[in-house]
CHARMM-style PDB file with segment names, atoms N, HN, CA, C and O in Angstrom:
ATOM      1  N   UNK     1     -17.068  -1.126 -11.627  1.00  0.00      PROA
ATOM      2  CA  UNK     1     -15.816  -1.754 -11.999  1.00  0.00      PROA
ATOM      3  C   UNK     1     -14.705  -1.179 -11.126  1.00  0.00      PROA
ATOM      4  O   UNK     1     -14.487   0.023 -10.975  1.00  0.00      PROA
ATOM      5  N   UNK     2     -14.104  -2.075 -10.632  1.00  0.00      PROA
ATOM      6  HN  UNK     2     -14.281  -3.051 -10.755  1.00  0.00      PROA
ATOM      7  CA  UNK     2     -12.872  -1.534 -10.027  1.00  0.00      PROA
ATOM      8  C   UNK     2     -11.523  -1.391 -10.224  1.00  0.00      PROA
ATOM      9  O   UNK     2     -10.968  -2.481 -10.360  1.00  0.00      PROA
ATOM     10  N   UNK     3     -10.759  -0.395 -10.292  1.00  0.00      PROA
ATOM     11  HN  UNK     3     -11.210   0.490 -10.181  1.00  0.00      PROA
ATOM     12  CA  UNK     3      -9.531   0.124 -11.100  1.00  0.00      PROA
ATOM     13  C   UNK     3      -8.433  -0.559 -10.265  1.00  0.00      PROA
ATOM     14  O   UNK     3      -8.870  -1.069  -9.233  1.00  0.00      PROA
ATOM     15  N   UNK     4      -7.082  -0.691 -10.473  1.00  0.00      PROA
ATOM     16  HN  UNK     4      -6.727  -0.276 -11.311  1.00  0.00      PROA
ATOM     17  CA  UNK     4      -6.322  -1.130  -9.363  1.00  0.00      PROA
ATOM     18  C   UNK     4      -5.464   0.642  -9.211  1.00  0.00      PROA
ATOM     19  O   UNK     4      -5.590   1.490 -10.093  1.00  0.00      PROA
ATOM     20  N   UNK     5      -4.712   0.847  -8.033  1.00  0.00      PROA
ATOM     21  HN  UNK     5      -4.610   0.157  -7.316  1.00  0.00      PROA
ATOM     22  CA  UNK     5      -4.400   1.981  -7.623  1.00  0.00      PROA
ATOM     23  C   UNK     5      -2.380   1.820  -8.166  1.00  0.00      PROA
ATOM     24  O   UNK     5      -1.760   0.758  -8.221  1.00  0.00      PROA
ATOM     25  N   UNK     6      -1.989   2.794  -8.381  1.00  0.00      PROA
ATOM     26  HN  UNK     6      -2.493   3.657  -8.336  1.00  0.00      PROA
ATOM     27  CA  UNK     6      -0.525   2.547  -7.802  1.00  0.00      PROA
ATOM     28  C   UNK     6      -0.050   3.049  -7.187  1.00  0.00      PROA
ATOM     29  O   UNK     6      -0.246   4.262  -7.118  1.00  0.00      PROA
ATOM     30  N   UNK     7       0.754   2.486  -6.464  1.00  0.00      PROA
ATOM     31  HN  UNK     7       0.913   1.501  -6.520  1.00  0.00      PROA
ATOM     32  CA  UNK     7       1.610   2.905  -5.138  1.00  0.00      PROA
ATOM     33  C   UNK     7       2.699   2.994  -5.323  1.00  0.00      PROA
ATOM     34  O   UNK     7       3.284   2.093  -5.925  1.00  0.00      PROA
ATOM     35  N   UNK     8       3.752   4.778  -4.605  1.00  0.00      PROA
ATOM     36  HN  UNK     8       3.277   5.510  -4.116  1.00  0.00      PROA
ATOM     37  CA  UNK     8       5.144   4.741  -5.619  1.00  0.00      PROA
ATOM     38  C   UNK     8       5.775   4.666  -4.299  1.00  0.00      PROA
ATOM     39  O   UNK     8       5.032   4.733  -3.320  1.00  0.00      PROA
ATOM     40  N   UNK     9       7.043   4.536  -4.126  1.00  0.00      PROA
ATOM     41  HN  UNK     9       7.647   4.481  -4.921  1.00  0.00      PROA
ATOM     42  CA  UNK     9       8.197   4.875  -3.236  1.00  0.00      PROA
ATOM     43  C   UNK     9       9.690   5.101  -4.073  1.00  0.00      PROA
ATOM     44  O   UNK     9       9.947   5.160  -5.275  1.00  0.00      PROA
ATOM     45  N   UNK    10      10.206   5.160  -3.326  1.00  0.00      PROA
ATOM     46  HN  UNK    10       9.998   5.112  -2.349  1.00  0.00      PROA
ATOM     47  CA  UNK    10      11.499   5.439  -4.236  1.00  0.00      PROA
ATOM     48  C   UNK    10      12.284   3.957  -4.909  1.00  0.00      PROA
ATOM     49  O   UNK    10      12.809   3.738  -6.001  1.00  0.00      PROA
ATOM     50  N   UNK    11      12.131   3.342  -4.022  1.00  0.00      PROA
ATOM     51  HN  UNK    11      11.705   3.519  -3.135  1.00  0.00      PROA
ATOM     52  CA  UNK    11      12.403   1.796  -4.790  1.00  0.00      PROA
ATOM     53  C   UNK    11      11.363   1.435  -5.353  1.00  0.00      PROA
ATOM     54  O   UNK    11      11.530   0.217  -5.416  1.00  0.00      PROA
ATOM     55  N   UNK    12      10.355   1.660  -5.830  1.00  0.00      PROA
ATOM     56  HN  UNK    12      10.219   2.650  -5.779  1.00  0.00      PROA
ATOM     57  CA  UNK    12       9.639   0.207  -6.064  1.00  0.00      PROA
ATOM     58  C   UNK    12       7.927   0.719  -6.315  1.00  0.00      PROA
ATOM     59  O   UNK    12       7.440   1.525  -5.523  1.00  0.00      PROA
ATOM     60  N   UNK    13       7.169   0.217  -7.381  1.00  0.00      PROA
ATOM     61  HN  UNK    13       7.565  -0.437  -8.025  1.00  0.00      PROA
ATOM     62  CA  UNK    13       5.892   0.879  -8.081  1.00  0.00      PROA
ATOM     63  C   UNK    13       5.209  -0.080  -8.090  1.00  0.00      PROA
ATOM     64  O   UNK    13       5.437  -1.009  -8.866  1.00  0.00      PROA
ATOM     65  N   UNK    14       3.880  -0.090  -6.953  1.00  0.00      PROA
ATOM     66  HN  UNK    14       3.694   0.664  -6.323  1.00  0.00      PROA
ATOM     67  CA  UNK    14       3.352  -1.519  -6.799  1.00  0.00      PROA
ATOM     68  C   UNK    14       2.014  -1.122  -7.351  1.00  0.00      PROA
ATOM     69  O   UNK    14       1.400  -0.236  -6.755  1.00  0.00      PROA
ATOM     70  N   UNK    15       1.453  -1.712  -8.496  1.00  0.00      PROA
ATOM     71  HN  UNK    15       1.951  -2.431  -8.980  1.00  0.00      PROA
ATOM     72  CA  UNK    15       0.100  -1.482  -8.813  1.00  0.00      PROA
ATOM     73  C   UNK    15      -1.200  -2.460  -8.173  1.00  0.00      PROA
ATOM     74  O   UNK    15      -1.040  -3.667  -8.353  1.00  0.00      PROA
ATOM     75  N   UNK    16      -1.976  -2.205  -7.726  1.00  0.00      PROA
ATOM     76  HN  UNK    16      -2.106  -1.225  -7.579  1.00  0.00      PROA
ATOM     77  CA  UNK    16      -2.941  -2.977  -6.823  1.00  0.00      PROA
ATOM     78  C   UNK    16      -4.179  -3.131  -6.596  1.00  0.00      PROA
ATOM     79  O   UNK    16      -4.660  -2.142  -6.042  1.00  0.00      PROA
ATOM     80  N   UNK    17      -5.013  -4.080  -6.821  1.00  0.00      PROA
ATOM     81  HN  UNK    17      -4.623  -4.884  -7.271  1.00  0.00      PROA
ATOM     82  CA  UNK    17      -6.573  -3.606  -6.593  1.00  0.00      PROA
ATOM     83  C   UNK    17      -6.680  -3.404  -5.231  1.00  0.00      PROA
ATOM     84  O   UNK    17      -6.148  -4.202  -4.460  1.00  0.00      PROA
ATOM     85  N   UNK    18      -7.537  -2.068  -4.670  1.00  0.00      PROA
ATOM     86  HN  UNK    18      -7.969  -1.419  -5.296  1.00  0.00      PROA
ATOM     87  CA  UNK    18      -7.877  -1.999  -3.260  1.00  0.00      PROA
ATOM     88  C   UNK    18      -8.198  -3.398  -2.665  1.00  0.00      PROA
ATOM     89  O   UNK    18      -7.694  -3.703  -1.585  1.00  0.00      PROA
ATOM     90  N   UNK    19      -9.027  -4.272  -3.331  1.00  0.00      PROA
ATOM     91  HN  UNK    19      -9.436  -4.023  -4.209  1.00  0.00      PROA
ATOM     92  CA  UNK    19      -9.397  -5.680  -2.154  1.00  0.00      PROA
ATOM     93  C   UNK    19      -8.824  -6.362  -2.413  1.00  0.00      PROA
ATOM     94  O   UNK    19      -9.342  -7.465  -2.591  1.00  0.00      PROA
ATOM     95  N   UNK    20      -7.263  -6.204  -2.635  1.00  0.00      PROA
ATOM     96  HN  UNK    20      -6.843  -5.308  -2.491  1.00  0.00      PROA
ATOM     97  CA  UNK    20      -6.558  -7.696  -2.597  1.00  0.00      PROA
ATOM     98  C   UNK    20      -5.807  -7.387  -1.680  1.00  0.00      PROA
ATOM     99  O   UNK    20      -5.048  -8.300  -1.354  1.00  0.00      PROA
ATOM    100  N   UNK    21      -5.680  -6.208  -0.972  1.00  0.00      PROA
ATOM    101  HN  UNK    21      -6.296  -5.467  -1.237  1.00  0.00      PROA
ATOM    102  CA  UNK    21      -4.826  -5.288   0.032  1.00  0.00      PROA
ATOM    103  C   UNK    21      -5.591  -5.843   1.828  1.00  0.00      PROA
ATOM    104  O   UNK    21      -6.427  -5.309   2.557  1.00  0.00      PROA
ATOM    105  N   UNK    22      -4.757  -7.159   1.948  1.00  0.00      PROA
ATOM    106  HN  UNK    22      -4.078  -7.593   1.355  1.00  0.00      PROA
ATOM    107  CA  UNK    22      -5.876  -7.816   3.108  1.00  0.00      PROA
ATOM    108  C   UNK    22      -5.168  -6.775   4.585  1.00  0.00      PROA
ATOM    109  O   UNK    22      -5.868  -6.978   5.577  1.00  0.00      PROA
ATOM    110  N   UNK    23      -4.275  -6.014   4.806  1.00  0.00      PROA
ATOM    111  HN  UNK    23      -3.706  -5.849   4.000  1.00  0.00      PROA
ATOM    112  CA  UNK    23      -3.979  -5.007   5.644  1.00  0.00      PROA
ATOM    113  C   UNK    23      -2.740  -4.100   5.179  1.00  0.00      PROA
ATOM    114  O   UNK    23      -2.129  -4.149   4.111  1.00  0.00      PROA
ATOM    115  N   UNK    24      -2.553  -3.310   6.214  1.00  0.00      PROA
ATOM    116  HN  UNK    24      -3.049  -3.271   7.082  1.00  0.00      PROA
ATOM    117  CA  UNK    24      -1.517  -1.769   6.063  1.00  0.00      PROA
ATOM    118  C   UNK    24      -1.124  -1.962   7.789  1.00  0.00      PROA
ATOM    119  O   UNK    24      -1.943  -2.150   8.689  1.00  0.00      PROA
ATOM    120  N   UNK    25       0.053  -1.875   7.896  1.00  0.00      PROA
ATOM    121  HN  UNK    25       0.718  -1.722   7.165  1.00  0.00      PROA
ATOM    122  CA  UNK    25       0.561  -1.850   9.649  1.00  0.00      PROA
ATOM    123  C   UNK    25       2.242  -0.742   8.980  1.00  0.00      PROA
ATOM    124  O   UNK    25       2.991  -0.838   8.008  1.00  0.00      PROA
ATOM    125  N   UNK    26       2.157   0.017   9.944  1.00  0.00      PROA
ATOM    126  HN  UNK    26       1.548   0.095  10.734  1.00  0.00      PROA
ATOM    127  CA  UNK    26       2.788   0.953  10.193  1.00  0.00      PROA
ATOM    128  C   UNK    26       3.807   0.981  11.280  1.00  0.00      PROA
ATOM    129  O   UNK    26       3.581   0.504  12.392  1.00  0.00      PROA
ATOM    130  N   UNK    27       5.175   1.667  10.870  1.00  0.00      PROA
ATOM    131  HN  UNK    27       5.358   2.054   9.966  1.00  0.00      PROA
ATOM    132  CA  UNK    27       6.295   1.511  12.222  1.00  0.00      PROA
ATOM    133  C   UNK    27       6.827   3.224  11.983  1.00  0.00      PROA
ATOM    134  O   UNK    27       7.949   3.301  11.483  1.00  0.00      PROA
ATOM    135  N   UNK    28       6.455   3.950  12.148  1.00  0.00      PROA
ATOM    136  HN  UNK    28       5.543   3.887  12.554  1.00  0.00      PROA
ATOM    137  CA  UNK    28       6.754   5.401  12.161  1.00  0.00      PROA
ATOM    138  C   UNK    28       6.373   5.592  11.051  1.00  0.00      PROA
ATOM    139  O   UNK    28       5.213   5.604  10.638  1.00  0.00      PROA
ATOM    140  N   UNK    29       7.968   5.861  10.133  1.00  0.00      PROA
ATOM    141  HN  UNK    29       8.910   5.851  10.468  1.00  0.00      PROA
ATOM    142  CA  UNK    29       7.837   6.702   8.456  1.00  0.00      PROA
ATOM    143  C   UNK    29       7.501   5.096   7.490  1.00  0.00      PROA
ATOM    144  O   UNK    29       7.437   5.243   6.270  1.00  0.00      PROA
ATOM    145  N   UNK    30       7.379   4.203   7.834  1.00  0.00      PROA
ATOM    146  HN  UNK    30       7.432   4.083   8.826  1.00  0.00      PROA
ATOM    147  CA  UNK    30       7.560   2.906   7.166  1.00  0.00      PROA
ATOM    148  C   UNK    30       5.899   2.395   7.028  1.00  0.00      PROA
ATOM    149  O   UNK    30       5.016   2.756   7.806  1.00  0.00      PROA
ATOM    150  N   UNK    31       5.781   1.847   6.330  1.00  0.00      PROA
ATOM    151  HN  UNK    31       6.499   1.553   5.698  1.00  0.00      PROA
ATOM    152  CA  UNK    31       4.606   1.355   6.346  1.00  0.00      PROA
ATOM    153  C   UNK    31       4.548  -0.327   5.362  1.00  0.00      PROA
ATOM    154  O   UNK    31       5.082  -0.537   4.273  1.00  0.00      PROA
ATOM    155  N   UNK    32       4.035  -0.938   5.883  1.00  0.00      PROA
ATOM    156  HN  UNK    32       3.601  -0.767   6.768  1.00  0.00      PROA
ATOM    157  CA  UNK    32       4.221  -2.464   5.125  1.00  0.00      PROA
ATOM    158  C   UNK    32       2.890  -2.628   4.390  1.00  0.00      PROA
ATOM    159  O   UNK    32       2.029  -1.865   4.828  1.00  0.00      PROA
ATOM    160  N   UNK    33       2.470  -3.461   3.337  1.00  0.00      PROA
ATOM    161  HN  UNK    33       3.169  -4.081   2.981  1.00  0.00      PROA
ATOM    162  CA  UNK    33       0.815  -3.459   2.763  1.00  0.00      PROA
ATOM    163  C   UNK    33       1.619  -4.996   2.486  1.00  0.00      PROA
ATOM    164  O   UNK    33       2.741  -5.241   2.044  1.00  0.00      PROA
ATOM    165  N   UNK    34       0.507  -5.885   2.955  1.00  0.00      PROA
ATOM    166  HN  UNK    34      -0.405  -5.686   3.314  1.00  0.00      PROA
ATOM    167  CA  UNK    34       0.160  -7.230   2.703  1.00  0.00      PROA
ATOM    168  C   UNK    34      -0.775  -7.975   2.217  1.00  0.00      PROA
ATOM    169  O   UNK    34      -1.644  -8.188   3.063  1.00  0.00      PROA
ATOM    170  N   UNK    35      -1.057  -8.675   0.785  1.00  0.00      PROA
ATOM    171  HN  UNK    35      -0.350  -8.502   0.098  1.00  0.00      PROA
ATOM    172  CA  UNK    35      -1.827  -8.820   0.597  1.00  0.00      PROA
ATOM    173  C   UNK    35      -2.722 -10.006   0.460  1.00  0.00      PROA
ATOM    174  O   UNK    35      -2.102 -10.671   1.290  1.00  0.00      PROA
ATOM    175  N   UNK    36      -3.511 -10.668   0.150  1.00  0.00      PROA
ATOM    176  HN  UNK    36      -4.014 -10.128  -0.524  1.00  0.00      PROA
ATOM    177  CA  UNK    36      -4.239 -11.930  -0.180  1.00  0.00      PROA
ATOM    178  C   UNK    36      -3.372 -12.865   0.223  1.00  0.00      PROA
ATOM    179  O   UNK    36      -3.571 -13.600   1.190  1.00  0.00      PROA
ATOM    180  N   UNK    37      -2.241 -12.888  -0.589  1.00  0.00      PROA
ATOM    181  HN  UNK    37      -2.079 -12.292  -1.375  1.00  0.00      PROA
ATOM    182  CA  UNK    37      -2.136 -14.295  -0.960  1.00  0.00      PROA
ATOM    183  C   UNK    37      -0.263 -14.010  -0.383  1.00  0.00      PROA
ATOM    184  O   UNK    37       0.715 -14.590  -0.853  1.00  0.00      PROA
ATOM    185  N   UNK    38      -0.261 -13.103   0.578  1.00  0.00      PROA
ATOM    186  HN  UNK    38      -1.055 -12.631   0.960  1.00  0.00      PROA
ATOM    187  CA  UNK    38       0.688 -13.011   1.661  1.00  0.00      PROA
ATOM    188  C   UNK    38       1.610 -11.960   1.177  1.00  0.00      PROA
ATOM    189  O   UNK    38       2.100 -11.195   2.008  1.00  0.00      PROA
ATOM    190  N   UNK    39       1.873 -11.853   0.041  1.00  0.00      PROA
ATOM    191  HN  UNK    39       1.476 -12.475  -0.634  1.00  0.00      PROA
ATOM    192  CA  UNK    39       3.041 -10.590  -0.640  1.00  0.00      PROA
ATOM    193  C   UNK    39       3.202  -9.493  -0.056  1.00  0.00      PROA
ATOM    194  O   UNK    39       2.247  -8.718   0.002  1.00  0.00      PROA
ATOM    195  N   UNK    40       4.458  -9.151   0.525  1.00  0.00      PROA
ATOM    196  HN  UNK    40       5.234  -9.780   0.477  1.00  0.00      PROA
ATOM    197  CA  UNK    40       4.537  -7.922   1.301  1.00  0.00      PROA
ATOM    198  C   UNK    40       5.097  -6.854   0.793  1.00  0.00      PROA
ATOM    199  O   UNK    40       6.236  -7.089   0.388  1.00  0.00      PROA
ATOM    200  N   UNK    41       4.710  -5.656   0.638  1.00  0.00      PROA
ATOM    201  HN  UNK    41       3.785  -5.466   0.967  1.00  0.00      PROA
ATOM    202  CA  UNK    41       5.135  -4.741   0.278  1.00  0.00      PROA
ATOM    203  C   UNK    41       5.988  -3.681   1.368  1.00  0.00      PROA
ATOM    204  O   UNK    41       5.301  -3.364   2.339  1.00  0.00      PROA
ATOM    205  N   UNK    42       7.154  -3.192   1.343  1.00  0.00      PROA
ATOM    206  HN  UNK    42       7.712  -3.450   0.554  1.00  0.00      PROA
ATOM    207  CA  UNK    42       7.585  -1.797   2.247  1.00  0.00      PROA
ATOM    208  C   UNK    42       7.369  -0.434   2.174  1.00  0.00      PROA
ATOM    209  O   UNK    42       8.459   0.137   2.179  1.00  0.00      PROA
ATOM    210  N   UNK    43       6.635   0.179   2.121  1.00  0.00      PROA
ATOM    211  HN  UNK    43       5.749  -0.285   2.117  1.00  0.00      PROA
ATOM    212  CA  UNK    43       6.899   1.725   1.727  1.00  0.00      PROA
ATOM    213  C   UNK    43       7.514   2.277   2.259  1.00  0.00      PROA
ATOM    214  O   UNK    43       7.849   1.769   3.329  1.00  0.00      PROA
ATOM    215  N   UNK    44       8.095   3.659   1.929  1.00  0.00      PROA
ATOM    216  HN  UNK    44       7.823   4.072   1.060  1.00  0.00      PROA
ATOM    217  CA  UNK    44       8.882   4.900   3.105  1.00  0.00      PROA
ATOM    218  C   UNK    44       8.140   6.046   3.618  1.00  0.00      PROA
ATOM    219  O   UNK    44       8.621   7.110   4.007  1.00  0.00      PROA
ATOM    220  N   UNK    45       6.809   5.679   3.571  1.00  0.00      PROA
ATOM    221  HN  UNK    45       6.418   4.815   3.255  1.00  0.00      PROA
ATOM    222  CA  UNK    45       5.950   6.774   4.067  1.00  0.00      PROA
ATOM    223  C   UNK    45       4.989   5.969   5.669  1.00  0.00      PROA
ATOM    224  O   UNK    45       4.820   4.848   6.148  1.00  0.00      PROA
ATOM    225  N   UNK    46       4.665   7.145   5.919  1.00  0.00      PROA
ATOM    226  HN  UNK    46       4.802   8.056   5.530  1.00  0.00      PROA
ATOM    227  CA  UNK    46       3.680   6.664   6.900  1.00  0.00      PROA
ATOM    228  C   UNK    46       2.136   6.038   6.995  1.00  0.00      PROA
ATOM    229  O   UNK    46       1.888   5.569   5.885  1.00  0.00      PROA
ATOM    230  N   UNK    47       1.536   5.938   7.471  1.00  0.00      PROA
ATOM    231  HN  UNK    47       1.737   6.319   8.374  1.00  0.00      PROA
ATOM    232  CA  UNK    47       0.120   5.711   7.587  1.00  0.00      PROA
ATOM    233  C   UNK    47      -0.968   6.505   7.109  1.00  0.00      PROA
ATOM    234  O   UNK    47      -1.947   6.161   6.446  1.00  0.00      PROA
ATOM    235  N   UNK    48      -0.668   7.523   7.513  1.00  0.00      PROA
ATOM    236  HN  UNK    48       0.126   7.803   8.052  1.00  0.00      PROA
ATOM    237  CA  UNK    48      -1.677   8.643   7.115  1.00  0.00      PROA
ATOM    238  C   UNK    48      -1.528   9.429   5.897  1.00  0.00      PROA
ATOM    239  O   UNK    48      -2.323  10.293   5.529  1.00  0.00      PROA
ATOM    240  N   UNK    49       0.002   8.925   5.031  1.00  0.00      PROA
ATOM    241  HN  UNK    49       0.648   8.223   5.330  1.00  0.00      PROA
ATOM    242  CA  UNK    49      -0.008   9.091   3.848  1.00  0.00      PROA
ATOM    243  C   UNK    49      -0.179   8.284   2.756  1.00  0.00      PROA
ATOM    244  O   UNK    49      -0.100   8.619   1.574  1.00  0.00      PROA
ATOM    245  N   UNK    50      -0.565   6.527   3.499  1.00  0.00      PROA
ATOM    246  HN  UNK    50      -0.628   6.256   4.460  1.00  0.00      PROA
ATOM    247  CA  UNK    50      -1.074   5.511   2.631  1.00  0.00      PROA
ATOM    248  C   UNK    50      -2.495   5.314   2.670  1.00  0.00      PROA
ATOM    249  O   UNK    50      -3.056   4.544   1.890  1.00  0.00      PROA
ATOM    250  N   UNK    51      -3.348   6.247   3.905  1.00  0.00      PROA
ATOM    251  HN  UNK    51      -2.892   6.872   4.539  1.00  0.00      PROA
ATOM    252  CA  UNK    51      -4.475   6.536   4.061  1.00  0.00      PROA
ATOM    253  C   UNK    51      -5.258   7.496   2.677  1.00  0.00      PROA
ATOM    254  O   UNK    51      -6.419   7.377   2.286  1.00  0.00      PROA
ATOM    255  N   UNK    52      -4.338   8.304   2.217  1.00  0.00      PROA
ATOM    256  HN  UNK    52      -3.395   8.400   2.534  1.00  0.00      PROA
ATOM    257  CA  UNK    52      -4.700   9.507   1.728  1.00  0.00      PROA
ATOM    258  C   UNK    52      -4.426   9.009  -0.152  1.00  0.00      PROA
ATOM    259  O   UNK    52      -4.882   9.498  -1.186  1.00  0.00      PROA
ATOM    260  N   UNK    53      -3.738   8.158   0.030  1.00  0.00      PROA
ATOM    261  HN  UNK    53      -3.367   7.761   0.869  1.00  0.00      PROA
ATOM    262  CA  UNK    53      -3.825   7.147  -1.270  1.00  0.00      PROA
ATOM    263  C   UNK    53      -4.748   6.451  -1.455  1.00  0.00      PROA
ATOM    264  O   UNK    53      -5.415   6.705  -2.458  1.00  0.00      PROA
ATOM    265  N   UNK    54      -5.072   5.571  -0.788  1.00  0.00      PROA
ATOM    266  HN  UNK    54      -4.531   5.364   0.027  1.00  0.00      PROA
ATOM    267  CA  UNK    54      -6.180   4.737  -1.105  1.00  0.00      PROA
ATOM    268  C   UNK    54      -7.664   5.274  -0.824  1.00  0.00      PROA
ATOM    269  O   UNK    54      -8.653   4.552  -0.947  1.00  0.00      PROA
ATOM    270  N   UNK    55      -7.709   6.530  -0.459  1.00  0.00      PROA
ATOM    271  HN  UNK    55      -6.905   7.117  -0.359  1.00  0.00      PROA
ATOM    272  CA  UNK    55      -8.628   7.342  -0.277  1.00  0.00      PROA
ATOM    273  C   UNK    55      -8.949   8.418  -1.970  1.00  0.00      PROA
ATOM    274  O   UNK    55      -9.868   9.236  -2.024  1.00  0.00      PROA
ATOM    275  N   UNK    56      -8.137   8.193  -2.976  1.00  0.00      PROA
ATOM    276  HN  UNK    56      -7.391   7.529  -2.932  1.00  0.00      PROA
ATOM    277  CA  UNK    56      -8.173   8.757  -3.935  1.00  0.00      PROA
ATOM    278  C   UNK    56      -9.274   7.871  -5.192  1.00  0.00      PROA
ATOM    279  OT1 UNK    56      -9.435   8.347  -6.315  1.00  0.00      PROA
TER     280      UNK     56
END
């Protein structure tokens, strides 16, 4: 069974199943997650700290 994850930033608490997460693209400290059905998310972190999330 698969759990959905949440994802925090300072604006904004996006809860998510890992496979609806169709990519992650990165611009330094920023990171965007886009999913299925196009919904874009912003974070204020980087890559390798949205790596270390969805790695949990």
């Amino acid at each position: 069974m698969n759990f959905p994850i949440i994802i925090s930033s300072v604006n904004e608490q996006v809860r998510v199943y890992p496979e609806h997460i169709l990519y992650v693209s990165s611009d330094g400290n920023y990171s965007v997650m886009v999913l299925h059905d196009k919904t874009e998310h912003l974070f204020s972190f980087n890559l390798s700290h949205f790596q270390q999330v969805l790695e949990r």
